[in-house]
NUBANU-187954 format. One record per atom (N, C-alpha, C): residue number from 1; residue in one letter; atom name; x, y, z. Coordinates in nm, 4 decimals. Layout:
BEGIN
+-----+--------+-------+----------+----------+----------+
| num | residu | atome |        X |        Y |        Z |
+-----+--------+-------+----------+----------+----------+
| NUM |      A |    CA |        X |        Y |        Z |
...
+-----+--------+-------+----------+----------+----------+
***
This chain:
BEGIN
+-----+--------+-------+----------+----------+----------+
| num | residu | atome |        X |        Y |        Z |
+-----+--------+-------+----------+----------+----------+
|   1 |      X |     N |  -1.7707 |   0.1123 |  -5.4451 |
|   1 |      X |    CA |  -1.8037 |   0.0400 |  -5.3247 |
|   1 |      X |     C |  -1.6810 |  -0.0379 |  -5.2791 |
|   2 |      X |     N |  -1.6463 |  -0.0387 |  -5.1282 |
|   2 |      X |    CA |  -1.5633 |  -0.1183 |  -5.0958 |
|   2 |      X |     C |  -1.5811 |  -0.2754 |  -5.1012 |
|   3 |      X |     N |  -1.4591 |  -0.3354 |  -5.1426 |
|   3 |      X |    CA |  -1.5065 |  -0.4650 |  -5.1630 |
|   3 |      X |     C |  -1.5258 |  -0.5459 |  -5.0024 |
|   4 |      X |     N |  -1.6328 |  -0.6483 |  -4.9852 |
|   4 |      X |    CA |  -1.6819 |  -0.6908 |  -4.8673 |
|   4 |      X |     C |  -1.7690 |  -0.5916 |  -4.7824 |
|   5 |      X |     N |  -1.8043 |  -0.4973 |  -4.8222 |
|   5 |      X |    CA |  -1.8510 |  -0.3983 |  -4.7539 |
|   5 |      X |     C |  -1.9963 |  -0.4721 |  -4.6885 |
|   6 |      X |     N |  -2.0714 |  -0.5554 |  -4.7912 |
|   6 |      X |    CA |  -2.1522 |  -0.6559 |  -4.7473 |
|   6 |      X |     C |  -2.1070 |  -0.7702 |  -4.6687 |
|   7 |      X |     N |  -2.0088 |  -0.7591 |  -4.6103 |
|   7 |      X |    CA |  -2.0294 |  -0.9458 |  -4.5712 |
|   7 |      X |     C |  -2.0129 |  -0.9726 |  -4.4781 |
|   8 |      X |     N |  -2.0516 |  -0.8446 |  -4.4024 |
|   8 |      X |    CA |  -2.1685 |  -0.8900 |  -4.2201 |
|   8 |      X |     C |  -2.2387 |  -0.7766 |  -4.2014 |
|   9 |      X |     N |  -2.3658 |  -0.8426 |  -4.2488 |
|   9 |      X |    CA |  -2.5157 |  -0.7878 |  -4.2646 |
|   9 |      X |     C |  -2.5733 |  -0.6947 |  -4.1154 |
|  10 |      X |     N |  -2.4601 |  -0.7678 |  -3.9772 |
|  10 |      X |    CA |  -2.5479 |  -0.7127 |  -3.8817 |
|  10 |      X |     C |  -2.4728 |  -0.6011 |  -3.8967 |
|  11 |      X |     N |  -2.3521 |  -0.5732 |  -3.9160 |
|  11 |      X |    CA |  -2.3095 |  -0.4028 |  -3.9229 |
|  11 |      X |     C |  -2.3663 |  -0.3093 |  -3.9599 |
|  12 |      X |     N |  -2.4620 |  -0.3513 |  -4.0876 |
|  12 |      X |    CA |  -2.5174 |  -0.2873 |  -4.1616 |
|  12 |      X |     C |  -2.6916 |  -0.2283 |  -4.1536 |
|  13 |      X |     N |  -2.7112 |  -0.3703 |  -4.0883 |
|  13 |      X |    CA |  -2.8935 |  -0.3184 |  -4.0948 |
|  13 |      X |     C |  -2.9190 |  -0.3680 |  -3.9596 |
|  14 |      X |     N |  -3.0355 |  -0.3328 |  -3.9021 |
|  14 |      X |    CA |  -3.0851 |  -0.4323 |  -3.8035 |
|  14 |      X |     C |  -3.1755 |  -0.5249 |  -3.8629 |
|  15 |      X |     N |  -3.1898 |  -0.6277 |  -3.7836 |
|  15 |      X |    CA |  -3.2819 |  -0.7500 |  -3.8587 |
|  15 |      X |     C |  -3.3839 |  -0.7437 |  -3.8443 |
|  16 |      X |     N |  -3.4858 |  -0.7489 |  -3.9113 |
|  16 |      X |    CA |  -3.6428 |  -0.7986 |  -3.8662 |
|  16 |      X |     C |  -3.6976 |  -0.9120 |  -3.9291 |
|  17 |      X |     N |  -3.8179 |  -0.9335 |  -3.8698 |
|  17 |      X |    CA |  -3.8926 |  -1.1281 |  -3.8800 |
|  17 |      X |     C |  -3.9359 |  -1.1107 |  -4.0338 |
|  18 |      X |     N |  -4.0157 |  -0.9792 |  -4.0303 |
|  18 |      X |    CA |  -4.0543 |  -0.9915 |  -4.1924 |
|  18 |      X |     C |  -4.1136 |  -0.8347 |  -4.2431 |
|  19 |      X |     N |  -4.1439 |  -0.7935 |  -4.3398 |
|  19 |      X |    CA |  -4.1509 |  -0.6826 |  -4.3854 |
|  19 |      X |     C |  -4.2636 |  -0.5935 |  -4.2813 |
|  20 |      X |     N |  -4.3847 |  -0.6367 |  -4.2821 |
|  20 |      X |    CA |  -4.4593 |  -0.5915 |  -4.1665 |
|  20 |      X |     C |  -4.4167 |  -0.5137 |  -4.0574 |
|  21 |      X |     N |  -4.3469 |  -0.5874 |  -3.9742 |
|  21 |      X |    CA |  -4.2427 |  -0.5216 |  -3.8724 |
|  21 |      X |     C |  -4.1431 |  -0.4390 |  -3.9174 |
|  22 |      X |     N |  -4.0768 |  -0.4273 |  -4.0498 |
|  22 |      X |    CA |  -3.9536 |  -0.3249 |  -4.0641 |
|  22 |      X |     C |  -4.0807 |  -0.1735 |  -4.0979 |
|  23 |      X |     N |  -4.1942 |  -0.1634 |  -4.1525 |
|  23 |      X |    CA |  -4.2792 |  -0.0841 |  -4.1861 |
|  23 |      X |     C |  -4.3082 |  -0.0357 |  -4.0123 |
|  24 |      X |     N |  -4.3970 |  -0.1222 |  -3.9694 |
|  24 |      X |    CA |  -4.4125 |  -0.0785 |  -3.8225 |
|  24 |      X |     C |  -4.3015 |   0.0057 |  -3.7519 |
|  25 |      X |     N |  -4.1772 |  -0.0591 |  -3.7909 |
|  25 |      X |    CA |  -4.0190 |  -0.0042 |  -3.6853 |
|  25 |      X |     C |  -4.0235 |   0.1338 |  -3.7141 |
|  26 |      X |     N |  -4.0315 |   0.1386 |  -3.8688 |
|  26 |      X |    CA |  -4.0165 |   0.3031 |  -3.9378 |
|  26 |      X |     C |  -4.1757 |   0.3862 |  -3.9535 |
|  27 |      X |     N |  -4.2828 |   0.3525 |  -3.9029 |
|  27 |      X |    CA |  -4.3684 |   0.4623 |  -3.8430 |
|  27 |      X |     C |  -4.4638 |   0.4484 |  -3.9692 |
|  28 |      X |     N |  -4.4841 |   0.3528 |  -4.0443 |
|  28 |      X |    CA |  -4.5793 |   0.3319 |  -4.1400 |
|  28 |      X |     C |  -4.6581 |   0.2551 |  -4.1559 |
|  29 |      X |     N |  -4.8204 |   0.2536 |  -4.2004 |
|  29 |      X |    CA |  -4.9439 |   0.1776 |  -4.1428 |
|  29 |      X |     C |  -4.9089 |   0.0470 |  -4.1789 |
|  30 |      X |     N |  -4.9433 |  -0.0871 |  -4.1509 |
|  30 |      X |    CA |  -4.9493 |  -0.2081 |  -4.1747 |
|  30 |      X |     C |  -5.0200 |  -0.2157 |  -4.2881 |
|  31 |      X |     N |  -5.1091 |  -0.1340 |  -4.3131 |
|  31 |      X |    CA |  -5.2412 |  -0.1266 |  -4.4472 |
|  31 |      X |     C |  -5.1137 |  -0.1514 |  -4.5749 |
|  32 |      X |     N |  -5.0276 |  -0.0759 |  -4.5897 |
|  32 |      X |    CA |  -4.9903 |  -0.0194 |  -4.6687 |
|  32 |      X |     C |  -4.8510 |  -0.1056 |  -4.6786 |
|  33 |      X |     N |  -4.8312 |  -0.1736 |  -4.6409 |
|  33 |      X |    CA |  -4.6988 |  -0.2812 |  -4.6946 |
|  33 |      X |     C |  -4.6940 |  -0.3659 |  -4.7923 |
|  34 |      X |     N |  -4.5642 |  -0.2896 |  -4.8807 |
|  34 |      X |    CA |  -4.5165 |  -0.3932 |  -5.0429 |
|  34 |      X |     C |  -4.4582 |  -0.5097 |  -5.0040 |
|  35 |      X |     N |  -4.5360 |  -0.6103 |  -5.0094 |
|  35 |      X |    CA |  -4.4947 |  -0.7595 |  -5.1082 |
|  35 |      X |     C |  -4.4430 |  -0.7946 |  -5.2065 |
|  36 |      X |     N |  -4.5326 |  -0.7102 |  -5.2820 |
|  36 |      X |    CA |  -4.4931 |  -0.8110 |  -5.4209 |
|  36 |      X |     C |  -4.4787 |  -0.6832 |  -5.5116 |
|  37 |      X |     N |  -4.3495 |  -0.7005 |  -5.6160 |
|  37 |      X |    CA |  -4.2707 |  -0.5910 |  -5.6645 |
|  37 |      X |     C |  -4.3091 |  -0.6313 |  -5.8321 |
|  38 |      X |     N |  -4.3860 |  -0.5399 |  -5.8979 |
|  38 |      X |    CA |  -4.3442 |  -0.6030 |  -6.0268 |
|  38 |      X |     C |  -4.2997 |  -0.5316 |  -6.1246 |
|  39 |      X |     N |  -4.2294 |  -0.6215 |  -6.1961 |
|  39 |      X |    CA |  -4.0692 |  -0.5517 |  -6.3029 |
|  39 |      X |     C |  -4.1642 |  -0.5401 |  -6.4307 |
|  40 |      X |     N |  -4.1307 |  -0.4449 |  -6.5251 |
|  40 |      X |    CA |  -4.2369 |  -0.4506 |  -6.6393 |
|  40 |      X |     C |  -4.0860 |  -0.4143 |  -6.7414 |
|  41 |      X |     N |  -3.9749 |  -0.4636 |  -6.6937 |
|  41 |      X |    CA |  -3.8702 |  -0.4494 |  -6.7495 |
|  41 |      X |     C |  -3.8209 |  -0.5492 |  -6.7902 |
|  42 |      X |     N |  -3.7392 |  -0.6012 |  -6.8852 |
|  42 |      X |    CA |  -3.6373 |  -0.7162 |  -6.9048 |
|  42 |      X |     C |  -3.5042 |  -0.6580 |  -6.9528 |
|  43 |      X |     N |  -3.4399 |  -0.7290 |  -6.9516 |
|  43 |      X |    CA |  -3.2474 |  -0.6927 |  -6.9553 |
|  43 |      X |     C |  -3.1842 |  -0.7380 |  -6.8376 |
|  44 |      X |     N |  -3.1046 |  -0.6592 |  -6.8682 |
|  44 |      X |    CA |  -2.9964 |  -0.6305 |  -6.7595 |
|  44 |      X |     C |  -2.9883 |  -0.5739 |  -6.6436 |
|  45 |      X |     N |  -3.0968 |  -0.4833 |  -6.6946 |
|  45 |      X |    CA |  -3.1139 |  -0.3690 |  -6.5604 |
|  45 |      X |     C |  -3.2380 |  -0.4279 |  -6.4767 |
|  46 |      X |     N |  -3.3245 |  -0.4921 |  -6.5319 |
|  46 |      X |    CA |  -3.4276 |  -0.5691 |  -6.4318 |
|  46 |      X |     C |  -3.4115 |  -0.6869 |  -6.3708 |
|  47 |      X |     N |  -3.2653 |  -0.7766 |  -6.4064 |
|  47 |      X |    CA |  -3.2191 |  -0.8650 |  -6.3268 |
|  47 |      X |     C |  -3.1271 |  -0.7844 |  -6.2416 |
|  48 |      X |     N |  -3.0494 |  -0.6714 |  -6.2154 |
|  48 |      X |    CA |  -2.9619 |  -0.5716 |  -6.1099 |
|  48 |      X |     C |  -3.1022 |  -0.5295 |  -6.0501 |
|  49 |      X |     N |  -3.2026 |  -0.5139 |  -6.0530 |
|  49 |      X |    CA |  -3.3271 |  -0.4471 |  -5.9641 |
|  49 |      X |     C |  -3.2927 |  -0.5595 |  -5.8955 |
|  50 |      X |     N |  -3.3804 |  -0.6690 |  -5.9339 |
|  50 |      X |    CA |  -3.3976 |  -0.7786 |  -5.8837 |
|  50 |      X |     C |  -3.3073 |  -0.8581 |  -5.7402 |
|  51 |      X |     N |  -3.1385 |  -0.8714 |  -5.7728 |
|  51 |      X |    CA |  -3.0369 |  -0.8518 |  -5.7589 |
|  51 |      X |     C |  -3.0111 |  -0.7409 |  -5.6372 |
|  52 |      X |     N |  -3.0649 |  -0.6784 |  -5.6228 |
|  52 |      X |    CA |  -3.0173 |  -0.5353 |  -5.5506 |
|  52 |      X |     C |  -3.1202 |  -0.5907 |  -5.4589 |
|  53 |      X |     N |  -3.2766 |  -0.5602 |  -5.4835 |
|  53 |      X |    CA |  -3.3302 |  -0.6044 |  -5.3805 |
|  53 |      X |     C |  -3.3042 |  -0.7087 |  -5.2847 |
|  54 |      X |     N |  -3.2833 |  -0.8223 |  -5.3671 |
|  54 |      X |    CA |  -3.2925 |  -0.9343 |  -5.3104 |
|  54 |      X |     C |  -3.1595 |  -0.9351 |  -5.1823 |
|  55 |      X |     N |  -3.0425 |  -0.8848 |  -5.2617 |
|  55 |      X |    CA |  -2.9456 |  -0.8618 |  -5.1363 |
|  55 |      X |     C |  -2.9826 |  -0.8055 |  -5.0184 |
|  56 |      X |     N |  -3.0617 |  -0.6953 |  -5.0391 |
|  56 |      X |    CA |  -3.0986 |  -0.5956 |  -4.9538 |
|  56 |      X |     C |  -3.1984 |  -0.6392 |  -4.8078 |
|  57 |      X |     N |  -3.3053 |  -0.7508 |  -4.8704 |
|  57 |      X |    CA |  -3.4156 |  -0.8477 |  -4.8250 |
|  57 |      X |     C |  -3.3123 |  -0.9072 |  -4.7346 |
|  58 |      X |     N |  -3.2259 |  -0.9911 |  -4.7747 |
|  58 |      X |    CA |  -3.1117 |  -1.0979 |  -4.7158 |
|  58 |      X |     C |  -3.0385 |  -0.9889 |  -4.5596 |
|  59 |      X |     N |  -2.9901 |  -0.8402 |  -4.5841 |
|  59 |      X |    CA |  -2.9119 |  -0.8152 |  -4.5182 |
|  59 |      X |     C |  -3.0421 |  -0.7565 |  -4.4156 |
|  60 |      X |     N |  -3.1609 |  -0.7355 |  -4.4355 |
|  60 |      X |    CA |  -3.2660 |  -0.6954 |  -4.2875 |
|  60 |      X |     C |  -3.3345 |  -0.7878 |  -4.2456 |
|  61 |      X |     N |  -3.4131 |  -0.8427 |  -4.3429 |
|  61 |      X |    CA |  -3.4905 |  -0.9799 |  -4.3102 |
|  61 |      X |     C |  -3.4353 |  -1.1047 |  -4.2526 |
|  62 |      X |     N |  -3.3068 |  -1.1439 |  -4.3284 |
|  62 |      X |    CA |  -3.2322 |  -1.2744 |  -4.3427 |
|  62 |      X |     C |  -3.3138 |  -1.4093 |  -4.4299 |
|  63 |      X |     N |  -3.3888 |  -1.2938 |  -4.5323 |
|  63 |      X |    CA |  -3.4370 |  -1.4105 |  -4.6045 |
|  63 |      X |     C |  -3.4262 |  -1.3250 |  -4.7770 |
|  64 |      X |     N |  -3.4164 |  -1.3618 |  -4.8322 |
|  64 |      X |    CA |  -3.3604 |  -1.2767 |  -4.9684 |
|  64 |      X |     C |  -3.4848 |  -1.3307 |  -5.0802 |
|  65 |      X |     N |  -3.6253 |  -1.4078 |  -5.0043 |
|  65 |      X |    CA |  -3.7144 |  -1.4076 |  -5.0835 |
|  65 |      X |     C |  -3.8469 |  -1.3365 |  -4.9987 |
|  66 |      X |     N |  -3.7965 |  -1.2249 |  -4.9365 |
|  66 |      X |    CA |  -3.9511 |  -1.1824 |  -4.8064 |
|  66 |      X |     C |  -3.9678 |  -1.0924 |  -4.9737 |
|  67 |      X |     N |  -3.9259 |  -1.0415 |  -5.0523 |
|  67 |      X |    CA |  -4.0142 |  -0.9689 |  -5.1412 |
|  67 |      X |     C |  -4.0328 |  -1.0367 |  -5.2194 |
|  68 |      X |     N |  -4.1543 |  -1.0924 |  -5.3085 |
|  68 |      X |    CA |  -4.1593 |  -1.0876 |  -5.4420 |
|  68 |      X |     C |  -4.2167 |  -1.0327 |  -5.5243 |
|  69 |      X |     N |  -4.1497 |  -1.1094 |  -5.6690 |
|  69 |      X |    CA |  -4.1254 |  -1.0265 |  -5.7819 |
|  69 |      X |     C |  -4.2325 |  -1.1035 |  -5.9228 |
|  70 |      X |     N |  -4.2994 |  -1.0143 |  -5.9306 |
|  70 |      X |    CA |  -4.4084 |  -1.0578 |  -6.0838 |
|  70 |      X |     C |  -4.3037 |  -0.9800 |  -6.1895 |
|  71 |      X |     N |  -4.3109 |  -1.0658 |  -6.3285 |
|  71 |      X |    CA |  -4.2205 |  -1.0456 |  -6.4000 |
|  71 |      X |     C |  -4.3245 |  -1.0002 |  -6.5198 |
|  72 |      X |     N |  -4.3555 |  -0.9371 |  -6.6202 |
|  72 |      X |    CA |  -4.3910 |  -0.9108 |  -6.7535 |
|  72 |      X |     C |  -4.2780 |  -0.9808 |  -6.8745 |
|  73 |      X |     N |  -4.3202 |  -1.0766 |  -6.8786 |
|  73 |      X |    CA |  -4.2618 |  -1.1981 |  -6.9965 |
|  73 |      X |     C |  -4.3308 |  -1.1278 |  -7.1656 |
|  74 |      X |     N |  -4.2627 |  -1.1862 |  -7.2581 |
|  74 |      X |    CA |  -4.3334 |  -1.1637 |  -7.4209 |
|  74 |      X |     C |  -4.2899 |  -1.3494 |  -7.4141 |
|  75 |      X |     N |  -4.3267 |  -1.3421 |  -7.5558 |
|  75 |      X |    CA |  -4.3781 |  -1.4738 |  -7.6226 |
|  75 |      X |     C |  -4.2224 |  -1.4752 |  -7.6384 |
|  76 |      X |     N |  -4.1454 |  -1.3498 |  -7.7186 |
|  76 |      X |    CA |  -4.0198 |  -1.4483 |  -7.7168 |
|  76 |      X |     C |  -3.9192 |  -1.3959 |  -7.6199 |
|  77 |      X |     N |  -3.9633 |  -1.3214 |  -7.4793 |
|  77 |      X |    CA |  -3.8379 |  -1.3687 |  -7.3956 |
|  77 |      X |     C |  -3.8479 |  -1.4853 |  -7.3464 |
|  78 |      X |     N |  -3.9688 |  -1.5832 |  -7.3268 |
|  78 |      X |    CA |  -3.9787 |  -1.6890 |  -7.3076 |
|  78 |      X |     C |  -3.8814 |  -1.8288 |  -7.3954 |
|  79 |      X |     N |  -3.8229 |  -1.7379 |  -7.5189 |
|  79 |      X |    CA |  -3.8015 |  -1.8637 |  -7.5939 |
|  79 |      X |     C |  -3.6121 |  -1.9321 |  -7.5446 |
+-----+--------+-------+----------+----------+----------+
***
């Protein structure tokens, strides 16, 4: 990836108010729109999901929390 390739969002995406409307823009029912994403992963690679989305949220939405994320915790990733 080029470096800065992110760092003006309008080049890249068009914006919308909130997920609802980017579903509507691209021809798919309102019934059927993801909110809430959940990771049944921990590491490394489920904070880069996380990470990836969230950039992604930031460069259409302009809000980098329109998705969220339910996490699957154990007793000792908690510790």
């Amino acid at each position: 990836m080029v470096e800065g390739a992110f760092s003006n969002p309008s080049k890249n995406h068009r914006r919308f108010v909130n997920v609802s409307s980017y579903v509507k823009e691209l021809g798919g029912e309102k019934a059927h729109v993801i909110e809430k994403v959940l990771i049944a992963n921990n590491g490394v690679a489920a904070v880069k999901c996380i990470r990836s989305v969230r950039r992604w949220a930031y460069e259409v939405f302009g809000d980098e929390r329109a998705m969220q994320f339910v996490v699957m915790a154990t007793p000792e990733d908690l510790r």
